[in-house]
C-alpha positions as CSV (number, residue, x, y, z in Angstrom):
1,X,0.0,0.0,0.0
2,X,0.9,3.6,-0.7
3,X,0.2,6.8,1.1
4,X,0.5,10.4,-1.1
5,X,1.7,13.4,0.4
6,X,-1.0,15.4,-0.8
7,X,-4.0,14.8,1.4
8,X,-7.6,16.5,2.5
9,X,-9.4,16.1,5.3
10,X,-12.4,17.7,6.8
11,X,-15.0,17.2,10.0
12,X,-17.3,18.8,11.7
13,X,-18.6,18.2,15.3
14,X,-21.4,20.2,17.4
15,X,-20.3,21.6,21.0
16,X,-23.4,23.2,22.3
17,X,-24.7,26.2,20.2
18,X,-21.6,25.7,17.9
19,X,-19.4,23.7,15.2
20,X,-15.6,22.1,15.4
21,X,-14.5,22.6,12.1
22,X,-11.5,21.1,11.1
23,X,-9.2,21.4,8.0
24,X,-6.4,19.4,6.9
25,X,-4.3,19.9,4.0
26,X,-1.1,18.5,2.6
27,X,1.6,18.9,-0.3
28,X,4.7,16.5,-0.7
29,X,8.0,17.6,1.6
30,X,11.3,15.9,2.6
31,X,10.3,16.1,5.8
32,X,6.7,17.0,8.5
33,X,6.0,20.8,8.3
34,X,2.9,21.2,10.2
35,X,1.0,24.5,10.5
36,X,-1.8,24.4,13.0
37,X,-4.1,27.5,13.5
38,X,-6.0,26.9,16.8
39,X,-8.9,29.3,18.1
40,X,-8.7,31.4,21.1
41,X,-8.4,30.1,24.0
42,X,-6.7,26.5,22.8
43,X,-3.3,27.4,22.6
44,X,-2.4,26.0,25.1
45,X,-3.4,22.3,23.7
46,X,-0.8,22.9,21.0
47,X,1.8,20.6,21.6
48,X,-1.0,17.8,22.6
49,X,-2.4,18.3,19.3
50,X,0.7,18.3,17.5
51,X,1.3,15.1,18.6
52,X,-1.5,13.5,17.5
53,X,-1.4,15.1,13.8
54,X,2.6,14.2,13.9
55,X,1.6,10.2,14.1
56,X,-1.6,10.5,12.0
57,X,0.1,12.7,8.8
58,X,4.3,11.5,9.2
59,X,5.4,13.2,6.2
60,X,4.3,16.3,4.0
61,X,4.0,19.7,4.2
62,X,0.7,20.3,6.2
63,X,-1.6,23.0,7.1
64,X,-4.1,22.0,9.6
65,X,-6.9,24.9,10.5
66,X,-9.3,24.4,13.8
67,X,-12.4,26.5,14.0
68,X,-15.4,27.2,16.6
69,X,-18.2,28.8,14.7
70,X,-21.3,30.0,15.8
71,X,-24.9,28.2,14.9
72,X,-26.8,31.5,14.0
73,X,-26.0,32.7,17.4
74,X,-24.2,36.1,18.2
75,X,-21.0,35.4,19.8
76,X,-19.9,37.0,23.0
77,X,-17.8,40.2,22.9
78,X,-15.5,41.4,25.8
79,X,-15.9,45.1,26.2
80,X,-13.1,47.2,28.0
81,X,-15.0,49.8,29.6
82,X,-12.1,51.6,31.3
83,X,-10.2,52.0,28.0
84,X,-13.4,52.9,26.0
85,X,-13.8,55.9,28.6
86,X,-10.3,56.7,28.6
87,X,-10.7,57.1,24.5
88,X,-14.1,59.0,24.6
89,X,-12.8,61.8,27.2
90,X,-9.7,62.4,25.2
91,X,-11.3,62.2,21.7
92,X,-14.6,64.6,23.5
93,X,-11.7,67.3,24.1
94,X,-9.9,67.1,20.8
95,X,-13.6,67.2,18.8
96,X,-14.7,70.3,21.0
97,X,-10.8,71.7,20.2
98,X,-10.8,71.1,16.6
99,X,-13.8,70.7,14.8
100,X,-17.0,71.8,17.5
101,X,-19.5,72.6,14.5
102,X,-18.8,69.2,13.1
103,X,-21.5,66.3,13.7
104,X,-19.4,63.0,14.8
105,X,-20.2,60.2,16.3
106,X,-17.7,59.0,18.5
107,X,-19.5,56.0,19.8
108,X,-18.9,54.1,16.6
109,X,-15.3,55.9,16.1
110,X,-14.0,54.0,19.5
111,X,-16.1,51.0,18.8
112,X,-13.6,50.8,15.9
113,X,-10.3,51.0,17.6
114,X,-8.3,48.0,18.3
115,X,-8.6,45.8,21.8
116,X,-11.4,47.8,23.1
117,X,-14.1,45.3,21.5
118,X,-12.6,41.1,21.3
119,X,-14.7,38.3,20.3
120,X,-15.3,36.3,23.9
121,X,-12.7,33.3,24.4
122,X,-14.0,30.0,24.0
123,X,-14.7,28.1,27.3
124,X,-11.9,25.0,27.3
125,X,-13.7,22.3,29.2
126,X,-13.4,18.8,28.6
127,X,-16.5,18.5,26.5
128,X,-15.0,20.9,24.1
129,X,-11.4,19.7,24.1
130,X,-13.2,15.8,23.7
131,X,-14.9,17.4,20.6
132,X,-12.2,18.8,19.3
133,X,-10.2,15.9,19.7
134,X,-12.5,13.9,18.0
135,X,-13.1,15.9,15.5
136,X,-9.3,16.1,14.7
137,X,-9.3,12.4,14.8
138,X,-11.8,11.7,12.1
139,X,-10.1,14.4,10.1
140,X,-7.1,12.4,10.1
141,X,-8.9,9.5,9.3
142,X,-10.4,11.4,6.3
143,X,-7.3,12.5,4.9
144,X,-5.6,9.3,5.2
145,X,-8.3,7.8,2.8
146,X,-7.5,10.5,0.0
147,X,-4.2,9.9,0.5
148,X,-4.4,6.0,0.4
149,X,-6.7,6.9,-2.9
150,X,-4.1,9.0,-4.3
151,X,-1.8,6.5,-3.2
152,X,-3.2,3.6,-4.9
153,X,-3.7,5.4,-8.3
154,X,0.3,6.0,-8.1
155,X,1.1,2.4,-7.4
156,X,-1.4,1.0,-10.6
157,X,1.1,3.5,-12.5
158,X,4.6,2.5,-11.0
159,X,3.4,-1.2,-11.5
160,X,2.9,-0.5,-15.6
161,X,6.0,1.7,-15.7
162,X,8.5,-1.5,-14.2
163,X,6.6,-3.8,-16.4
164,X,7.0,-1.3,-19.3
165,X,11.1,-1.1,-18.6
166,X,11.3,-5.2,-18.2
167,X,9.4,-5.6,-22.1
168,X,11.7,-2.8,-23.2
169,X,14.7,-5.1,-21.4
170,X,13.7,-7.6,-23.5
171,X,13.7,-6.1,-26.6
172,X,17.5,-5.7,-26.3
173,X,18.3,-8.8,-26.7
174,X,17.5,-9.0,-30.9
175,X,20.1,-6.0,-31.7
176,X,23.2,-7.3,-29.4
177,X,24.2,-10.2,-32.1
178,X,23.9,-7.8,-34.6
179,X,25.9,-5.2,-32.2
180,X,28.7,-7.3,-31.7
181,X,29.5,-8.2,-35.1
182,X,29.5,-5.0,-36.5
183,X,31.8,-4.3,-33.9
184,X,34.1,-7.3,-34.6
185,X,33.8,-6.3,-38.0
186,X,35.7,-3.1,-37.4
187,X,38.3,-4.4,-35.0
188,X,39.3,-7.1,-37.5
189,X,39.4,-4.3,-40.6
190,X,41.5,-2.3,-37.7
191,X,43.7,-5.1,-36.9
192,X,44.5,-6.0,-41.0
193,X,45.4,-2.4,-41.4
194,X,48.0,-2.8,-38.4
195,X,49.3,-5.9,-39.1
196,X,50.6,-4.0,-42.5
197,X,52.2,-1.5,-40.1
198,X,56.1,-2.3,-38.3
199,X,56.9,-3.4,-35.2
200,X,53.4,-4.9,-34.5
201,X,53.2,-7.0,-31.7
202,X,49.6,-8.6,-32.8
203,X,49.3,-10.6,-29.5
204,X,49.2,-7.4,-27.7
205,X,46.3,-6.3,-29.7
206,X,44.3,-9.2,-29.3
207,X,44.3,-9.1,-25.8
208,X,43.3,-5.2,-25.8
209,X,40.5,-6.1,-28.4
210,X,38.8,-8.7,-26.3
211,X,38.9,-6.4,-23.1
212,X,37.7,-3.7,-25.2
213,X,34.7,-6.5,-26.9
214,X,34.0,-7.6,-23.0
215,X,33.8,-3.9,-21.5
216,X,31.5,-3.8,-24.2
217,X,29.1,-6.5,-23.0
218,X,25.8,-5.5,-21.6
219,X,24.7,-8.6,-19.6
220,X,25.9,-7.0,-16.2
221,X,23.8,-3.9,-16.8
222,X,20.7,-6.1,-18.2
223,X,20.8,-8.2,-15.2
224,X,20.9,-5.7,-12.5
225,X,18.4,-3.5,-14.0
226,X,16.0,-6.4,-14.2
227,X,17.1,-6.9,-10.7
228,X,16.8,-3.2,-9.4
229,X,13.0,-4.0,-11.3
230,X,11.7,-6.8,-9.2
231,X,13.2,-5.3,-5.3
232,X,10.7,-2.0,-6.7
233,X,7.8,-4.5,-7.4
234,X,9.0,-6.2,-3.9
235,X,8.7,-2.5,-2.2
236,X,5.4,-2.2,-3.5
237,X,4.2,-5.4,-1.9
238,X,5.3,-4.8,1.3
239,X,2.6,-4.8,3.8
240,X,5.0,-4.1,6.9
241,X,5.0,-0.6,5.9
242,X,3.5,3.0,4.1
243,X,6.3,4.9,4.4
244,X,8.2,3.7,1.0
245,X,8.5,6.7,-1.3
246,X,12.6,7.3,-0.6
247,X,13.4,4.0,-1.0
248,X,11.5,3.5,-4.0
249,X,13.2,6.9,-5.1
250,X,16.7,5.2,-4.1
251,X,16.0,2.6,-5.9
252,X,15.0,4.5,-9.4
253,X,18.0,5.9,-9.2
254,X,20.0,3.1,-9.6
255,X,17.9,1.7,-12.3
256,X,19.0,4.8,-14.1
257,X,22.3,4.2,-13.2
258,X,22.2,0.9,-15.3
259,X,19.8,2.5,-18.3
260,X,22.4,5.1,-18.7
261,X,25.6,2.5,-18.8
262,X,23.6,0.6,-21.4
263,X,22.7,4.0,-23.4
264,X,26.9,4.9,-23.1
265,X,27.7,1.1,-24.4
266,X,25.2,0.6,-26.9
267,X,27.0,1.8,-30.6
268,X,23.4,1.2,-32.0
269,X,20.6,3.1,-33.0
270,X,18.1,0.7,-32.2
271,X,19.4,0.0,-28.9
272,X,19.5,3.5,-27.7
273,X,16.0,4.0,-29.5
274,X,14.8,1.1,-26.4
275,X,17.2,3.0,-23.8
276,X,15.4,6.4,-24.4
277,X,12.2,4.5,-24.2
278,X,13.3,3.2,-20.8
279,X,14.6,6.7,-19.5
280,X,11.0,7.8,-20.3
281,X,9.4,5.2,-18.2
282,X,12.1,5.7,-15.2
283,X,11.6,9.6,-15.8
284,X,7.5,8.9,-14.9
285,X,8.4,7.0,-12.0
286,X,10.9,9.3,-10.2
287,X,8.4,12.5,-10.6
288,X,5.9,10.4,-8.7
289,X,8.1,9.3,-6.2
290,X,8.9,12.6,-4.6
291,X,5.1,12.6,-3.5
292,X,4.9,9.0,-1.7
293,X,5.0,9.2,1.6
């Protein structure tokens, strides 16, 4: 099974005259980033709550948004009286100073100004903090079915991809024969012209030309890329685990690693026709990777 990074999640829960609304969003990342706006008056359940989106989300770059709204009811407002008289009497003097002729109204003027009027703090009992809780709970479990969705949309494509690479592996094999006697065409053409030449120590040259024929071999490369092809499939079935998306990244990398030795050995159209075919395939896979958990 396999988890995306991107994810959405949301719940809703009652608490008396009002809703828990929670909000859960993710995007891929190297590592957890969570962002957690809380109401006022929950701060202080922070790190609590952390700690229960840190085991529910594990990776990803995540913005998770608590709310207490209102049903249709208006919500309670502290009112600092002492600072709204303080305000008036000074304002009162300037207006009479300044502008006496002019109509104001000063009432709405002060009703204006910052930390006079607050909306009330929400009451954190544990009726409310079970709710929320809860709520954040089955928000998690929301999100975790996109991502398991998203997930196993990915994995239907990584499967096709590997299977697509081992075909392309096998349509190597027609070209090699051909591959290798054009090249042992040209070293034998090289080695007449030599053998013309002074000084020619010919069983020199043979041995340089079979290294050089061997170097040229790609059955090491074909056999660990199939290889490096079956451990992804293996990855895939693991059940021990979600978290898999870096070791299935590590592990396209070094299927690359042997598409592009094959590509550098090949001296053949047709071959490196299959290789860029491959590198396509691989290419497909490693974008997707980077957004597996």
């Amino acid at each position: 099974m396999l988890l995306s990074m991107t994810g959405y999640g949301r719940s809703t829960q009652k608490i008396g005259e009002q809703t828990v609304v929670v909000e859960i969003k993710s995007l891929n990342s190297k590592y957890l980033d969570l962002k957690l706006r809380l109401p006022q008056g929950f701060n202080e359940k922070e790190m609590k709550l952390r700690k229960i989106l840190t085991v529910g989300i594990k990776r990803g770059k995540a913005d998770i948004n608590v709310d207490i709204q209102e049903d249709g009811v208006a919500k309670a407002m502290t009112f600092n009286k002492e600072l709204f008289r303080a305000y008036y009497r000074e304002l009162s003097e300037l207006h009479q100073e300044l502008a006496p002729d002019q109509a104001g109204d000063l009432m709405q003027a002060i009703m204006r100004i910052p930390s006079v009027t607050a909306p009330g703090e929400n009451i954190v009992d544990d009726s409310a903090w079970t709710t929320i809780k809860a709520s954040v709970q089955e928000a998690l479990e929301k999100f975790n079915q996109f991502r398991k969705s998203e997930g196993d949309v990915t994995e239907a494509d990584f499967r096709l991809r590997v299977k697509n690479i081992g075909e392309l592996l096998t349509e190597l094999v027609p070209h090699e024969t051909p591959r290798l006697e054009r090249l042992r065409g040209r070293f034998t053409q090289h080695l007449t012209e030599l053998r013309q030449k002074k000084d020619f120590d010919e069983n020199r040259l043979e041995q340089e030309i079979l290294f050089y024929i061997e170097k040229l071999d790609l059955t090491e490369e074909k056999v660990r890329l199939e290889q490096h092809c079956e451990y992804f499939i293996q990855q895939l079935n693991d059940t021990k685990t979600d978290i898999k998306g870096k070791k299935l990244n590590f592990i396209a990398q070094e299927m690359g690693r042997e598409i592009n030795t094959i590509g550098s050995k090949a001296n053949s159209a047709d071959i490196q026709r299959i290789v860029v075919q491959m590198k396509d395939e691989l290419e497909k896979i490693k974008e997707q990777t980077s957004n597996i958990l």
